[in-house]
C-alpha positions in Angstrom: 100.0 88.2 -31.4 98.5 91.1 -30.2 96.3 91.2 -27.0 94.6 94.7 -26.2 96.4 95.9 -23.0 99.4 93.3 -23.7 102.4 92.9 -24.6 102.5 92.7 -28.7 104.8 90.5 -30.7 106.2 91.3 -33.7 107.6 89.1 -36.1 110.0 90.6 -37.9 112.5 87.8 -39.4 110.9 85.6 -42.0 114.3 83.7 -43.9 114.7 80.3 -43.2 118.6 81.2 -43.1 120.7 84.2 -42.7 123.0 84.9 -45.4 125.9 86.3 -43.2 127.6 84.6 -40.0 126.3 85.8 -36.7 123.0 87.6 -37.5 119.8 86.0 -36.3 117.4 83.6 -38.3 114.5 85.1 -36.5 113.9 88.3 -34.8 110.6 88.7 -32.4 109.6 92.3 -31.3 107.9 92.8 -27.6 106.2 95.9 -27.4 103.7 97.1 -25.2 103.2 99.3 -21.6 105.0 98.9 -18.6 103.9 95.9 -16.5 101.8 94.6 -19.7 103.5 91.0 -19.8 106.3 91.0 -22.3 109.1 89.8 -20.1 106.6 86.9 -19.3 105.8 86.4 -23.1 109.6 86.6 -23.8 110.7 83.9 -20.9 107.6 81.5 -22.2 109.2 81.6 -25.7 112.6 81.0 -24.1 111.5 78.4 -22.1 109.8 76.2 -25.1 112.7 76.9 -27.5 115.8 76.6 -25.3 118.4 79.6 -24.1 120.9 77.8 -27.2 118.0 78.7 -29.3 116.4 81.9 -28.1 117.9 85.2 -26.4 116.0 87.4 -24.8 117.5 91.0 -25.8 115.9 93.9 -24.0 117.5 97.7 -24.9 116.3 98.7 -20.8 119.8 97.3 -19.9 122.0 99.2 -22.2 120.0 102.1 -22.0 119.7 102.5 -17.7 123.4 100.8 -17.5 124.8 104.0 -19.7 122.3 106.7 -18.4 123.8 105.2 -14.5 127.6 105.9 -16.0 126.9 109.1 -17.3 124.8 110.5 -14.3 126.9 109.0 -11.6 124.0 106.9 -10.2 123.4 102.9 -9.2 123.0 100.7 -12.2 121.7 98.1 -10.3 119.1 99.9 -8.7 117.7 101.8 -11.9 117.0 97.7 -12.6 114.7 96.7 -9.8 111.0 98.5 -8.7 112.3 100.7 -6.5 111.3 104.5 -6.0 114.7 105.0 -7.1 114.2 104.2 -10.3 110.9 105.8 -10.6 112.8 109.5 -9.3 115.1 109.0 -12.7 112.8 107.4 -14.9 111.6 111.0 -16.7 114.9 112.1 -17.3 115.9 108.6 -18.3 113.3 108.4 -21.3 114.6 112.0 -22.4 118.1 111.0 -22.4 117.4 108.2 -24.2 115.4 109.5 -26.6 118.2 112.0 -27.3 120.9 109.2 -27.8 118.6 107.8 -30.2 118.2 110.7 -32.0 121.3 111.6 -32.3 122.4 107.7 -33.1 119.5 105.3 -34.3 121.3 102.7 -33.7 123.5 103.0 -30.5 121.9 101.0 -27.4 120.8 98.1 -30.5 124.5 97.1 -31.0 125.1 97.1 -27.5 123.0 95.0 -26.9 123.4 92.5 -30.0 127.2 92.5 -28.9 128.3 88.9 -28.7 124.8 87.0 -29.3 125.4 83.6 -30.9 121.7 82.4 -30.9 119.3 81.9 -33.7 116.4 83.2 -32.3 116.5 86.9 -30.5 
């Protein structure tokens, strides 16, 4: 589905089953610009398939939760709306493009750490 302005959702699963324990039947991708819907499209699709069903992943966590441990700053706070967030949020996006960088893969299995649901 892809809305001009939206969020966009990518489906990027397709087996009916997986063939190894633990990894997801289905994967759906939310992209799109800040304040452009996706955590709206994400809880809708949560809400008619069931939390047992669907988890709603998002890499902001992991990513602001380690950028707050390695900067000395307020996890919770880099969540919310707050100018305080906004003050780091530069920074933030270089930093985390430079972990990714240097490891494609590191804030993913954080935050697939533990998820038992079919649907992500």
């Amino acid at each position: 589905m892809v809305c001009p302005g939206r969020a966009h959702v990518r489906w990027a699963g397709g087996g009916v089953s997986s063939p190894m324990a633990g990894l997801p039947r289905l994967v759906l991708l939310l992209s799109g610009k800040r304040k452009s819907g996706k955590d709206f499209v994400a809880e809708e699709i949560q809400s008619r398939l069931g939390p047992d069903v669907c988890a709603i992943l998002q890499l902001s966590g992991p990513l602001k939760e380690q950028y707050a441990k390695e900067h000395g700053l307020d996890f919770r706070r880099l969540l919310d709306t707050s100018d305080y967030k906004e003050t780091y949020r530069q920074d933030m996006i270089r930093w985390g493009e430079e972990k990714r960088n240097t490891d494609p893969g590191f804030f993913c299995r954080i935050v697939v750490e533990g998820v038992t649901q079919p649907v992500w």
